[in-house]
C-alpha positions as CSV (number, residue, x, y, z in Angstrom):
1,X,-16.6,-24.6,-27.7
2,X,-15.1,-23.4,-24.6
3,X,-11.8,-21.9,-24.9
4,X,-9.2,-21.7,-22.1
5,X,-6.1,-18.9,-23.6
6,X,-4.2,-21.8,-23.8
7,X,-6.1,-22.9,-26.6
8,X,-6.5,-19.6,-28.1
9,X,-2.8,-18.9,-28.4
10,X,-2.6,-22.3,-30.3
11,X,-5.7,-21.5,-32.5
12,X,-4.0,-17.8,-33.7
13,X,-1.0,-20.1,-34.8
14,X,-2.8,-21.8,-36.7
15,X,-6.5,-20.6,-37.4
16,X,-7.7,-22.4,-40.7
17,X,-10.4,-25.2,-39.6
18,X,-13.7,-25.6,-38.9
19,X,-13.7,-22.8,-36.9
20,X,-15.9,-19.5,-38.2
21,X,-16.7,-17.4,-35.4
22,X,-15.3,-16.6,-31.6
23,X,-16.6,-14.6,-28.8
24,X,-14.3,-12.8,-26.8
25,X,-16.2,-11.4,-23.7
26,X,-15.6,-10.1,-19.9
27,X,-15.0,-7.1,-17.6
28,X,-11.3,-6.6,-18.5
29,X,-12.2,-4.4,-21.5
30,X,-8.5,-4.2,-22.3
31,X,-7.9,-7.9,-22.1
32,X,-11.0,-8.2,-24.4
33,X,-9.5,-5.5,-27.0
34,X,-6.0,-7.3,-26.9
35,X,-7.2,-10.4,-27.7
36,X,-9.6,-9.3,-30.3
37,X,-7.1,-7.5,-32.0
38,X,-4.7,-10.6,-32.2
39,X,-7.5,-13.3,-33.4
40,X,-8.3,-10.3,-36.2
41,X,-4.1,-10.2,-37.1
42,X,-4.1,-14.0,-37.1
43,X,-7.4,-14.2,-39.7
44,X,-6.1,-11.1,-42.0
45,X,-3.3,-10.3,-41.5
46,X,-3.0,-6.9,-42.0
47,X,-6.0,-5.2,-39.4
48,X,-6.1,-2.1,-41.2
49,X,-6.5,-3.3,-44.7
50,X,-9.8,-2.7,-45.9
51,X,-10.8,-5.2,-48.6
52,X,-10.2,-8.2,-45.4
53,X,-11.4,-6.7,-42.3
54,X,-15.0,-5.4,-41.7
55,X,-15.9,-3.6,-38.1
56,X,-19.7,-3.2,-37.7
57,X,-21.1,-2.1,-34.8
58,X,-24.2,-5.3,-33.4
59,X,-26.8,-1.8,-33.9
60,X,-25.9,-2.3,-37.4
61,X,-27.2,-5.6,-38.0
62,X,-30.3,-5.5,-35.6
63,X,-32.6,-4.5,-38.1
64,X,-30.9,-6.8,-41.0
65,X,-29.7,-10.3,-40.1
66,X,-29.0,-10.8,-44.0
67,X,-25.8,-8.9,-43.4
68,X,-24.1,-10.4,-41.3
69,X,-23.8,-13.8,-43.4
70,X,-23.4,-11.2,-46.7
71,X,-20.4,-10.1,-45.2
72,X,-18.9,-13.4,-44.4
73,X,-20.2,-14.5,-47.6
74,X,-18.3,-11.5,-49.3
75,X,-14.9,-12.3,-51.2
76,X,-11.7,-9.9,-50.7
77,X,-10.8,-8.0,-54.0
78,X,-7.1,-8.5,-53.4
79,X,-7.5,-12.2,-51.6
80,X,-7.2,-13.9,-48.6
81,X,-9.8,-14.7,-46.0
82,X,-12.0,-11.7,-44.7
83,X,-12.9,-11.1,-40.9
84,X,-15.7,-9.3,-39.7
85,X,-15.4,-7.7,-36.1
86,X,-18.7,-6.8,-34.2
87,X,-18.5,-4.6,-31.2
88,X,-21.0,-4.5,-28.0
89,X,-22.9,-8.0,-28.3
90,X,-25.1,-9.1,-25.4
91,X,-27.2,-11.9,-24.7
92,X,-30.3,-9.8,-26.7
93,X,-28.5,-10.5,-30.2
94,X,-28.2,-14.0,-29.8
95,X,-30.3,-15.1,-32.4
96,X,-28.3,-12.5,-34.9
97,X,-24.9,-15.2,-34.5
98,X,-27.6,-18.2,-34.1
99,X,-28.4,-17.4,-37.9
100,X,-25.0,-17.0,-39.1
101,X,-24.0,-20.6,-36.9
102,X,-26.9,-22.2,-38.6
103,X,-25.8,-21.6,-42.5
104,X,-21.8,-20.7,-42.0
105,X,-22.1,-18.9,-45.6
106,X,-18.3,-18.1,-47.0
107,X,-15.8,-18.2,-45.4
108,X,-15.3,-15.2,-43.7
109,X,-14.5,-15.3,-40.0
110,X,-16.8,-13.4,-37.5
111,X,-15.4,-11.8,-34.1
112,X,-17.5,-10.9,-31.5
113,X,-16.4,-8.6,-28.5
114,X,-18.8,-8.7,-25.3
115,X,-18.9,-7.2,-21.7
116,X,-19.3,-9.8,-18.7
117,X,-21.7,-12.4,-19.9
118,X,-23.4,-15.0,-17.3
119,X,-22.8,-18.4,-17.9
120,X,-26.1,-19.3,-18.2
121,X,-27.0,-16.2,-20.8
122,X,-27.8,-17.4,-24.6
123,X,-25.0,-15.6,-26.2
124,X,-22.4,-17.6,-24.1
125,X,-24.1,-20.9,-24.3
126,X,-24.1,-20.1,-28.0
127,X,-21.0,-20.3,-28.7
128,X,-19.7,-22.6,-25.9
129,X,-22.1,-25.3,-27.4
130,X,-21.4,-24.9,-31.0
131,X,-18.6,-27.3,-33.1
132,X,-18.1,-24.1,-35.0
133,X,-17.0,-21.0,-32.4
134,X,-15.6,-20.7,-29.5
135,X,-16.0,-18.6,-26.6
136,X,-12.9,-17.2,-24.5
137,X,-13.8,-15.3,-21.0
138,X,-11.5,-12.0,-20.2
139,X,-11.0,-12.4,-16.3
140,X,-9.1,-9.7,-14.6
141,X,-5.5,-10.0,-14.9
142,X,-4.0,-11.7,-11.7
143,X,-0.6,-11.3,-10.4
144,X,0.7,-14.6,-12.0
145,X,-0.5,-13.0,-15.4
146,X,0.8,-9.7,-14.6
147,X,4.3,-11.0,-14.0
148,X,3.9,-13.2,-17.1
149,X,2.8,-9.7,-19.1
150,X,6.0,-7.9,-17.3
151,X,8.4,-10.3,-19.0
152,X,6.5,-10.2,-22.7
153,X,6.9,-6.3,-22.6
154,X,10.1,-5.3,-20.5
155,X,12.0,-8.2,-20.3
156,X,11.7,-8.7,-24.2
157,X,12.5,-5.3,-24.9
158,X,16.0,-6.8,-23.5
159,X,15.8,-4.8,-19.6
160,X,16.1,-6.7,-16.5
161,X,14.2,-5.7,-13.5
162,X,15.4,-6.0,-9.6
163,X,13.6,-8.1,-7.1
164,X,12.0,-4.6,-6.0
165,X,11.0,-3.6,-9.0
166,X,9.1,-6.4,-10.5
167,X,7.1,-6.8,-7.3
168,X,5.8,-3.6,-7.0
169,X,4.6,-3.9,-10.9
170,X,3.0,-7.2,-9.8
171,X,1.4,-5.3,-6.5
172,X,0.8,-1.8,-8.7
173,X,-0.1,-2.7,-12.2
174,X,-3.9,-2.9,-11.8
175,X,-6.1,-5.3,-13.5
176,X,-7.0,-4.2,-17.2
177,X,-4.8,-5.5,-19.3
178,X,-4.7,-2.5,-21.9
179,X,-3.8,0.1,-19.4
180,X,-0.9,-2.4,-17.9
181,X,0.3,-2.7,-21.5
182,X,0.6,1.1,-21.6
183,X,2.3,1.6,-18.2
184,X,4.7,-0.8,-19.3
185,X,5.4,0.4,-22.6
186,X,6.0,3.7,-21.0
187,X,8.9,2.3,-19.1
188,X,10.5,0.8,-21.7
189,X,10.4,4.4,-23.7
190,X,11.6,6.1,-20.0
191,X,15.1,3.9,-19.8
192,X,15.9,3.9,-23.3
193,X,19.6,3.0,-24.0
194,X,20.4,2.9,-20.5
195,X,21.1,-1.3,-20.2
196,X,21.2,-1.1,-16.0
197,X,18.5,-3.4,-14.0
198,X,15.2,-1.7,-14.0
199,X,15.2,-0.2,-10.1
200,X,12.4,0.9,-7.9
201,X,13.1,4.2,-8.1
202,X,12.7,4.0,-12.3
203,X,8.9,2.0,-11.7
204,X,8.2,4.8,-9.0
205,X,9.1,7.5,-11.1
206,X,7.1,6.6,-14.5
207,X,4.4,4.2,-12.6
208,X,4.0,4.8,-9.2
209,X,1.5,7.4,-9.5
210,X,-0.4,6.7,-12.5
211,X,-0.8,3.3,-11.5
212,X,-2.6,4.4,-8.2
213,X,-4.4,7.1,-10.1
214,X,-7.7,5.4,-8.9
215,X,-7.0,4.7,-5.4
216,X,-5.4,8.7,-5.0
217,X,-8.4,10.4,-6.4
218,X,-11.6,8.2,-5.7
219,X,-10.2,5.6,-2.6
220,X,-8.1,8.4,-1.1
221,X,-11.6,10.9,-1.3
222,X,-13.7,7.3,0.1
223,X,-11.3,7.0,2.8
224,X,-10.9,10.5,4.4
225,X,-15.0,11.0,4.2
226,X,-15.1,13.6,1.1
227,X,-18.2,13.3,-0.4
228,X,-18.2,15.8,-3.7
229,X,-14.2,14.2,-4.2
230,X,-15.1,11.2,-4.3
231,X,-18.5,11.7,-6.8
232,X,-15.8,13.8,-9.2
233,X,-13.2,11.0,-8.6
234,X,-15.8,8.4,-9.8
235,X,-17.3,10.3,-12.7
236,X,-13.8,11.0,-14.1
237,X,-12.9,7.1,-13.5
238,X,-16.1,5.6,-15.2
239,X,-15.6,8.3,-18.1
240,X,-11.9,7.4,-19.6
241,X,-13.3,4.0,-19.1
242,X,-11.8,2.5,-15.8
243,X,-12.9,-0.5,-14.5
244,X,-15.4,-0.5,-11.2
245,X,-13.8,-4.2,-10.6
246,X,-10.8,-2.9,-11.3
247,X,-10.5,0.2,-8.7
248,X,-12.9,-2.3,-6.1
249,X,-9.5,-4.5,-6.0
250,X,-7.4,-1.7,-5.9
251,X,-8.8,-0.2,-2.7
252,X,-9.2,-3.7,-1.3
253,X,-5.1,-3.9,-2.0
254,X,-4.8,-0.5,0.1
255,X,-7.3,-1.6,2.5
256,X,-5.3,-4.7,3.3
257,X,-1.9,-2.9,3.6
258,X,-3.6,-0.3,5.9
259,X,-5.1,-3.2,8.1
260,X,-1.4,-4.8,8.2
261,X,0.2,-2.0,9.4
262,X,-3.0,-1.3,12.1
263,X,-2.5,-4.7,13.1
264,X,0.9,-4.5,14.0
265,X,0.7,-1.7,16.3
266,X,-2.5,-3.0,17.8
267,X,-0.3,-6.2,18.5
268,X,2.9,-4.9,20.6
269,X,4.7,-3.3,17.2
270,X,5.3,-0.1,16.4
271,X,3.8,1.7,13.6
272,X,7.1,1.9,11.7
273,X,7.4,-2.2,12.2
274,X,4.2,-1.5,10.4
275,X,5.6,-0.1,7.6
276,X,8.3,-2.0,6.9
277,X,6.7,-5.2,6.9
278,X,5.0,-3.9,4.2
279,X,5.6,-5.7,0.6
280,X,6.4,-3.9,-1.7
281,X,7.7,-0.7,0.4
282,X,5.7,2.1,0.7
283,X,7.0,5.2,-1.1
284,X,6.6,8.3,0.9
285,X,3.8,9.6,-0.2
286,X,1.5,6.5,0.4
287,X,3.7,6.2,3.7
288,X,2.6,10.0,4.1
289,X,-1.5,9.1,3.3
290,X,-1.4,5.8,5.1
291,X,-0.5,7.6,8.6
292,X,-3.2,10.1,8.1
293,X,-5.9,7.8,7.5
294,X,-4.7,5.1,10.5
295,X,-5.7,7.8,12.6
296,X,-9.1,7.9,11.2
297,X,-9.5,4.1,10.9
298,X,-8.9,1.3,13.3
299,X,-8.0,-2.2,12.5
300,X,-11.7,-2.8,13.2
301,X,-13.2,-0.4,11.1
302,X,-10.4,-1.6,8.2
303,X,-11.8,-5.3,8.4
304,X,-15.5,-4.0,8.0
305,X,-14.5,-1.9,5.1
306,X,-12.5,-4.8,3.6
307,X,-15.7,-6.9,3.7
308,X,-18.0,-4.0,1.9
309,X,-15.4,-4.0,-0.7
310,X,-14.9,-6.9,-0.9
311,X,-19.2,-7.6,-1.2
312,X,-19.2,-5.6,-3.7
313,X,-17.2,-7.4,-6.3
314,X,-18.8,-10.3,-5.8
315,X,-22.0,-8.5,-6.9
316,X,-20.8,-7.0,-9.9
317,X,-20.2,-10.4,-10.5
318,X,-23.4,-12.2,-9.8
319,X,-26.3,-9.3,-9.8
320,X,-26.6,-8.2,-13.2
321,X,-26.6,-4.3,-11.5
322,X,-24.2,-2.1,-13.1
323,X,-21.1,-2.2,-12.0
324,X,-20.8,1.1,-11.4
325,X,-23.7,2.0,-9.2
326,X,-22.5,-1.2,-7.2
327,X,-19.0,0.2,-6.8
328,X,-20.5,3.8,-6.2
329,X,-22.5,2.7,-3.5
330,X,-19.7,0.6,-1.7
331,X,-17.5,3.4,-1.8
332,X,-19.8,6.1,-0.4
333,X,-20.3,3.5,2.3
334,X,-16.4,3.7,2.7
335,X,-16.7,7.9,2.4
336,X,-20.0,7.4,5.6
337,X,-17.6,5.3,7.7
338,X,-15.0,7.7,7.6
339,X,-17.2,10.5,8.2
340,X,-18.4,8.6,12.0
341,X,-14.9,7.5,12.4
342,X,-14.0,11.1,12.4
């Protein structure tokens, strides 16, 4: 079956059934995480308690498809229904989870956590086709699910935010769902007892920057034409696991708000009608950054670098390249352009 989250927030209330196995899948690895976390709590219980909850990595069971339905088959020593979570499926284990769908042995409950899958691969089809599973997709969060994610962390912790503040979370969050969690949580530690609104000045101070983390090292290095920066930037974003979708739409965001600005002055405006059109402000830093590079790049130039950016999200989406040699290669486009615009 085909899950929409709507559905999977009713299945963890209530998750005995039919069901035996779900796929959780897509390029929000944190989004993926959270969710496979909270369908393993909803089966055990208890995700650290060892006689109910079984990790394997899918290398494990390559060589021996009798394990999987031994584990599923397997009965807790202290009770309750077991869960077994595999890690790192692709379309190439399919027939591992087509065994297991075809016998259903115990009654264990198998979870299944995958990177972007195309809707027409055999692991998705899989489980969107069988009476059994389910399959949930992990989009990138939006700003509707930020804002809904905003009010499950901060506003439940009891804080209220200002009109400021919650729209530059919505604008500044980023897309993985893991490392919005953590931003937010880190607020909520940073005002303690203090009960006053959440201000712009208290997201600036604990957010601001690590939130733009991406965009300062690897779209600030793209934009102002420094090769080696922007290789280092990348390298050190791919390694502690950033998203390439991710920091695409976060230099489209900048790219859009540099373009507003350009377009303005270009228009009859001044540059600081420019700036202050701008939603949510821009602190002065980016204020600082932004007036360097408008000198570099015109309203022109910002359209055609919205459009490479922009290209190249849609073909992480729809190649099969990796991600991030597709995102690599757009931004040392961006780094080339800035180099002749100079």
């Amino acid at each position: 079956m085909k899950y929409a989250p709507s559905q999977f927030s009713r299945f963890l209330k209530s998750p005995q059934g039919p069901l035996r196995a779900g796929l959780i899948f897509g390029a929000d690895e944190g989004l993926v995480r959270e969710r496979a976390k909270l369908l393993l709590t909803a089966i055990a219980e208890d995700p650290s308690d060892p006689f109910r909850v079984c990790d394997m990595e899918i290398s494990a069971l390559a060589d021996d498809l009798a394990r999987l339905a031994d584990e599923a088959a397997a009965i807790s020593m202290m009770g309750g229904r077991r869960a077994i979570r595999i890690t790192g499926a692709t379309d190439r284990h399919s027939k591992i989870f087509k065994a297991f769908l075809e016998e259903l042995p115990g009654d264990g409950f198998v979870i299944i956590t995958a990177g972007e899958l195309s809707a027409k691969g055999s692991l998705r089809k899989l489980f969107e086709g069988h009476d059994a599973a389910f399959a949930l997709a992990c989009y990138s969060d939006s700003a509707e699910t930020r804002d809904s994610l905003i009010d499950a962390i901060v506003t439940k912790a009891g804080y209220q935010l200002d009109h400021e503040a919650r729209s530059y979370l919505t604008d500044n969050l980023g897309n993985d769902r893991m490392v919005s969690r953590q931003e937010l949580d880190k607020l909520v530690l940073y005002k303690g007892n203090d009960d006053s609104p959440i201000s712009l000045d208290d997201v600036a101070a604990m957010i601001g920057d690590s939130a733009a983390r991406a965009f300062d090292e690897a779209g600030s290095a793209a934009l102002n034409g420094q090769f080696p920066a922007l290789i280092k930037a990348l390298n050190k974003a791919y390694d502690e696991g950033d998203n390439p979708v991710g920091l695409l739409r976060l230099v489209a965001r900048r790219l859009q708000r540099l373009h507003l600005v350009a377009a303005i002055a270009n228009n009859g405006g001044s540059m600081d009608a420019g700036f202050k059109s701008l939603k949510p402000p821009a602190f002065s830093r980016e204020a600082n950054e932004m007036r360097r590079l408008l000198n570099r790049w015109s309203a022109g130039r910002l359209i055609e670098a919205i459009r490479i950016i922009n290209e190249a999200e849609q073909q992480c989406k729809s190649t099969g390249m990796p991600a991030e040699a597709i995102c690599t290669r757009a931004m040392m486009r961006l780094a080339g352009a800035a180099r002749q615009a100079a």
